[in-house]
N, C-alpha and C positions, 0 to 999 in steps of 0.2 A: 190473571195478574191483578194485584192487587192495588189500587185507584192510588195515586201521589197524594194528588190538590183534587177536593171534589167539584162540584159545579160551581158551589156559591163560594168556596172557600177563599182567603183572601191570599196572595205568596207573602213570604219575604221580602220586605224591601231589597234585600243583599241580591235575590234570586229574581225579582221580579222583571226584572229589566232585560237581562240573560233571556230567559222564557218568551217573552215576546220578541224579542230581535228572531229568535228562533224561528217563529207563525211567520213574521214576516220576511226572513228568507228564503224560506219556502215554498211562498205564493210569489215572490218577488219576479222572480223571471219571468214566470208566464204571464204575470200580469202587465208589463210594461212590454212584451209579445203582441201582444193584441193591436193596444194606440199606435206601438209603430208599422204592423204590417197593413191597417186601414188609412195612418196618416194622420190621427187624431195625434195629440201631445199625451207621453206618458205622465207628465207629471199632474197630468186634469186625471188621469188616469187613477192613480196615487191617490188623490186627494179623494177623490168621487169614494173610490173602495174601503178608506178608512172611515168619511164619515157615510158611507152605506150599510159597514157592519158595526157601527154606534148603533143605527138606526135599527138592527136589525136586531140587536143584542136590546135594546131597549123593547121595541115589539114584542118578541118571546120574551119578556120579563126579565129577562136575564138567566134562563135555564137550557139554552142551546149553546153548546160552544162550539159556533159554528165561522169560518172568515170567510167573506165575500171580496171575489176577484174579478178580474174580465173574462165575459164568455166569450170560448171557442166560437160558439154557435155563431153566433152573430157576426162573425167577421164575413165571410165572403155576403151579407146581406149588405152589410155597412158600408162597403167597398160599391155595390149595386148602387144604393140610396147617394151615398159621397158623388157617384159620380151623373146622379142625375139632379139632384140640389141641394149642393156643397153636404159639409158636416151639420149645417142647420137642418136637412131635409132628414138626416142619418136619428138625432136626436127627439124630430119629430116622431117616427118610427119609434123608436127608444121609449119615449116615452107614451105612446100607447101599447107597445107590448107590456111594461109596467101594470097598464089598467089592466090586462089581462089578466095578468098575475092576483090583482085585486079581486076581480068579478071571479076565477076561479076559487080563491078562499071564501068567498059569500058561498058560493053554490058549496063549498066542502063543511062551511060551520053548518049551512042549513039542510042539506040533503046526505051526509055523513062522505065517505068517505070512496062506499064500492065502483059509485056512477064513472067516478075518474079512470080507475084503476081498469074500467072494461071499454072506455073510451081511447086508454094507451096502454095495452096491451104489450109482452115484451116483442112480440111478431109488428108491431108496430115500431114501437120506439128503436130496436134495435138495428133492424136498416138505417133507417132514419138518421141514427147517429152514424153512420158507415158510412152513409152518404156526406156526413159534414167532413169529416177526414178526408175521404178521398176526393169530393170536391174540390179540395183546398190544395191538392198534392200537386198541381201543374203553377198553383204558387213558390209553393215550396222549393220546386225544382230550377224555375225560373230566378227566385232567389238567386240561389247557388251557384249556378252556371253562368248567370252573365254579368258583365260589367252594367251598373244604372246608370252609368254617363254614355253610353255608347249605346245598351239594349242587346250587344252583340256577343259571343261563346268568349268566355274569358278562363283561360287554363289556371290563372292567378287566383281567382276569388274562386273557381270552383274548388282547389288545394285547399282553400280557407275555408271553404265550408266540411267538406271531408274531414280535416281535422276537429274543426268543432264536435261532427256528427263522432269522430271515433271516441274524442276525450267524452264525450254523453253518456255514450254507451258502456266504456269502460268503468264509470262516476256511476250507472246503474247498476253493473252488473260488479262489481267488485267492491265498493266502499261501503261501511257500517255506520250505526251508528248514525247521529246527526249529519253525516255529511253524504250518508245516502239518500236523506231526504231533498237535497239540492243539487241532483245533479243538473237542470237546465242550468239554473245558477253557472256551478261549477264550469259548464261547457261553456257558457256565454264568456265568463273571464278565462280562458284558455286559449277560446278562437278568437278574442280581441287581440290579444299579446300576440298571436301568432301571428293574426292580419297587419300588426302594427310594425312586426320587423320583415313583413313584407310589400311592407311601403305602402299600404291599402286605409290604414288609417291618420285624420289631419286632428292632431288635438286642440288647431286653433279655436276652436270654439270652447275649450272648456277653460282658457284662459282668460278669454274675453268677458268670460263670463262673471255676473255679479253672485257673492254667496249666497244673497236672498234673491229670490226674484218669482213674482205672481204669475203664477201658468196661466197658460194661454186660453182661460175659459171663454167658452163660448153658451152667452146666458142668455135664455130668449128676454123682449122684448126691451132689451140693451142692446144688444147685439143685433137683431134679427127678430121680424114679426114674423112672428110661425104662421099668424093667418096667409102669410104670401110664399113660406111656399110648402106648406102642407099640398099633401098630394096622396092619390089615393092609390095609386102606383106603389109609393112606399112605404105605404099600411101593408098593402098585401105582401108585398116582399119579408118586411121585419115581423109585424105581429104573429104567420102565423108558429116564428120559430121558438113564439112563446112556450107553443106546446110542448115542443122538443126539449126544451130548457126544464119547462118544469117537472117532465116525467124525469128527466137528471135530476133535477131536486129531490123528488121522490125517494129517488135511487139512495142520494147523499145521506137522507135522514134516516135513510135503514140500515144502511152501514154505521153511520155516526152512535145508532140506538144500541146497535150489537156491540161497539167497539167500549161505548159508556155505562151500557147494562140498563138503559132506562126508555123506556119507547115513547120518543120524543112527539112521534106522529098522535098520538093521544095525549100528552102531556108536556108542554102548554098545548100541543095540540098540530096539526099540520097545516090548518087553515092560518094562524099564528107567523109560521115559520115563511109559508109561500108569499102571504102578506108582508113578511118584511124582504122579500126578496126584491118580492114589486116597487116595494117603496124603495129599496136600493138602490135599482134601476132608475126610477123616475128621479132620484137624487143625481144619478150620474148624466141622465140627458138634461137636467137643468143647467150643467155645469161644463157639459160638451167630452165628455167620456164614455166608456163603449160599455154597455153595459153588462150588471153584475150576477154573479150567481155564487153558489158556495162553493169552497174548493175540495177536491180530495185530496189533494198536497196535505194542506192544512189537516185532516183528518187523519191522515198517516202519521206527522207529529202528534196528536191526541193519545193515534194506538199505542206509539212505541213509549212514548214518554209515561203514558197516565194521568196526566195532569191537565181534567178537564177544568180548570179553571177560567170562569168568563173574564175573569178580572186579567188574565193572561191575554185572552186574545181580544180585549179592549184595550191594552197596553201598544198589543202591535198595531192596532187599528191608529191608536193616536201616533203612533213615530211612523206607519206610511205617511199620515196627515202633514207630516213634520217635514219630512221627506220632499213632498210635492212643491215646497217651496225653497228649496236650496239650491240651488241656481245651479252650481256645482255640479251637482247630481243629473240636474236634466239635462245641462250639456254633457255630461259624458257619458247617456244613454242617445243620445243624439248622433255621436258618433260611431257608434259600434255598426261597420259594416255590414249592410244586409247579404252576405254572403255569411256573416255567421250568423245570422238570425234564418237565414235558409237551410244552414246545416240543420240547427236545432228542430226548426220547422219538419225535417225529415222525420226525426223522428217520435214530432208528437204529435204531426197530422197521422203518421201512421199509426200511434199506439190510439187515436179518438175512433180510427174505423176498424181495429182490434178489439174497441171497448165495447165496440156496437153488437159484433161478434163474437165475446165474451157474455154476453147478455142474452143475446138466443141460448148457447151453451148453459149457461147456469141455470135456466129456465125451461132445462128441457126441450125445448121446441125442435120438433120433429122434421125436418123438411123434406122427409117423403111425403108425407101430406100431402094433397095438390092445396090444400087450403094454403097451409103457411108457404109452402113454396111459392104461387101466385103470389100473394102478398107480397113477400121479402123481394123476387125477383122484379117487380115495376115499379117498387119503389127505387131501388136502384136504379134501373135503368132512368127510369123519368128523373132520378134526382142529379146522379153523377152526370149523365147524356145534355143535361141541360134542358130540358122539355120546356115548353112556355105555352100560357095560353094568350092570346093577341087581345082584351076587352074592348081595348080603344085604342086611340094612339097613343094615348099617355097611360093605360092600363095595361099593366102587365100581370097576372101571374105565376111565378116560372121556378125552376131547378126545386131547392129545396122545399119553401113553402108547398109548391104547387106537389110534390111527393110526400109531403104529408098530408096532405087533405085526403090524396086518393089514396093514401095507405088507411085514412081512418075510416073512408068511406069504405074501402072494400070490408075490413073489416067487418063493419058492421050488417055490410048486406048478404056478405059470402054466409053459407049453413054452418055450422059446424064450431060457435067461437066457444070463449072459455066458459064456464057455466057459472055462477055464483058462488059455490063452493071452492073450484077450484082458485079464484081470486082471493078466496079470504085468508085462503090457506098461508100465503103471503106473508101474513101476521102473527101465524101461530107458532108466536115467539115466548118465552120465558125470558120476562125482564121483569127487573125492579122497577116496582108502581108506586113506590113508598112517597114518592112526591107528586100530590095531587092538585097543583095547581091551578087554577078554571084557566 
């Protein structure tokens, strides 16, 4: 198909505005998903991810048109860190998975590109991410089923989540067009309305509330000296799901290059792209948000629409921004019952450990092998099982991170990995180069 708006090109004022509400309906749901099932505020949420993809959109020059949301990944880490020193200890964490992101683009500008790619193999990252979904699925579940004022089986809010999860799935599998790319959206305002004439939702708060009003950021050394409670506990929890995060990056930039016809991973370049991810990240733990990575919502409006225009998804970048502070708005995310945030939760913790499983499949990966089968099967176990290694008292290694280490260690020690060849092969793509920008 043939491209709408090109990369640099500028919209219509008439259409300009349209086009971006669009990017940010699209990310909308899942991104204020995130602040509310760790506890952070979505509207720091909001605000972090608009100006993370300014930031991010300036980094790549302006030749990726990519929108930065809240990662999935990082919640059940967040929820670990939250609950061993507050949201300041979470942000800590945040922001040195960030530097990761950083120190990862140094070693990609100066050593190229293959070292990474035989470090996160799909036999790696695909568990991996299997693991973050069904990790999260005894959240999910618990949502749904019980009343949060009691803790106890609630026949009420479980109805309320059912319905959300039914209107999701029929919002996926049945609607075109623009409004197929919103089905979380879509469910979220269906299971509100449902929850609300079932007497489950109080919209006192959204009356009370002021039009304008400053989210609840939480900024170091205002707020909280990160020297007291940095902790090395929750380095090892959050940073190492940087890895995981990033081979998604990976992922996003190769789809984003096919879907725009331009291979983005060379031009501005990948170290570029992951660089502004990190600084998105470290933008949103300065500000008390979960942090960020790029969407594939957001990239599904690119395919269908055509209209890679950065100047579109800087638009929507600026009206989340806008967003974050409408007082209105954050109270009537405040309200929506986590029984329909557990419906929804059904099933997009399930489609994150489908996605992981979609990723062996496109990749080939064989699992008669004893090689990738070893592999794929401990990381599982050690990751969904909860595995932990004990350092100290205040040191933990455990679930996620601690199953990625020993998936990249096996990796690497087991005979039999991918060869150079067949990594490169990865790339052997036919796109348009015709924009050579350093």
């Amino acid at each position: 198909m043939k491209e709408v708006l090109g990369i640099r090109d500028v919209p219509k004022a008439s259409s300009w505005l349209t086009l971006s509400i669009q990017h940010l309906f699209a990310m909308f749901g899942a991104t204020i998903l995130v602040p509310f099932l760790v506890g952070l505020d979505p509207a720091v949420a909001l605000v972090s991810s608009g100006l993370g993809t300014l930031a991010y959109l300036l980094i790549t020059k302006g030749r990726i048109p990519a929108y930065l949301g809240s990662s999935f990944a990082f919640i059940a880490p967040i929820i670990s860190a939250v609950s061993l020193h507050g949201p300041e200890g979470a942000m800590i964490g945040s922001f040195f998975a960030g530097i990761v992101y950083g120190l990862v683009a140094i070693g990609i500008r100066a050593l190229g590109l293959n070292w990474l790619l035989k470090l996160l193999p799909p036999i790696v990252v695909g568990p991996v991410i299997m693991v973050i979904g069904l990790g999260l699925a005894g959240t999910a579940i618990d949502m749904a089923m019980n009343n949060p004022a009691t803790q106890a089986y609630s026949g009420t809010h479980f109805t309320v989540a059912l319905v959300t999860l039914g209107v999701t799935i029929i919002a996926s599998m049945f609607l075109r067009g623009f409004f197929s790319l919103i089905p979380i959206l879509i469910g979220i305002v269906s299971g509100y309305s449902f929850a609300y004439f079932m007497g489950i939702v109080d919209l006192t708060p959204i009356r009370e509330a002021a039009v304008f009003q400053v989210p609840d950021f939480v900024i170091p050394f205002k707020d909280y000296n990160p020297a007291s409670v940095f902790s090395w506990e929750i380095l090892f929890i959050m940073v190492p799901i940087a890895v995981v995060t990033i081979a998604e990056h990976i992922g996003d930039q190769m789809v984003l290059s096919k879907v725009a016809g331009k291979n983005f991973l060379k031009t501005p370049g990948l170290h570029r792209s992951i660089l502004g991810d990190g600084v998105a990240t470290m933008i949103a733990s300065c500000l008390g948000g979960p942090p960020n990575t790029t969407y594939g919502e957001n990239i599904g409006v690119l395919a269908i629409t055509r209209v890679f225009s950065v100047f579109v998804i800087g638009g929507a970048a600026v009206l989340a921004l806008i967003f974050g502070f409408i007082g209105k708005i954050t109270a009537l995310i405040s309200t929506i019952p986590t029984a329909v945030m557990g419906g929804v939760s059904i099933l997009l913790f399930g489609i994150i450990a489908s996605s992981g499983l979609r990723m062996l499949i496109d990749n080939n990966i064989d699992l008669g092998e004893k090689r990738n089968l070893i592999i794929s099967s401990v990381i599982l176990v050690i990751g969904v099982g909860g595995a932990f290694i004990q350092v100290s008292d205040n040191l933990q290694i455990a679930g996620m991170a601690l199953a990625t280490v020993i998936g990249i260690v096996l990796n690497l020690v087991l005979p039999g990995g991918a060869t150079q060849q067949s990594v490169e092969k990865m790339f052997d793509e036919d796109f348009d180069n015709t924009d050579t920008a350093a």
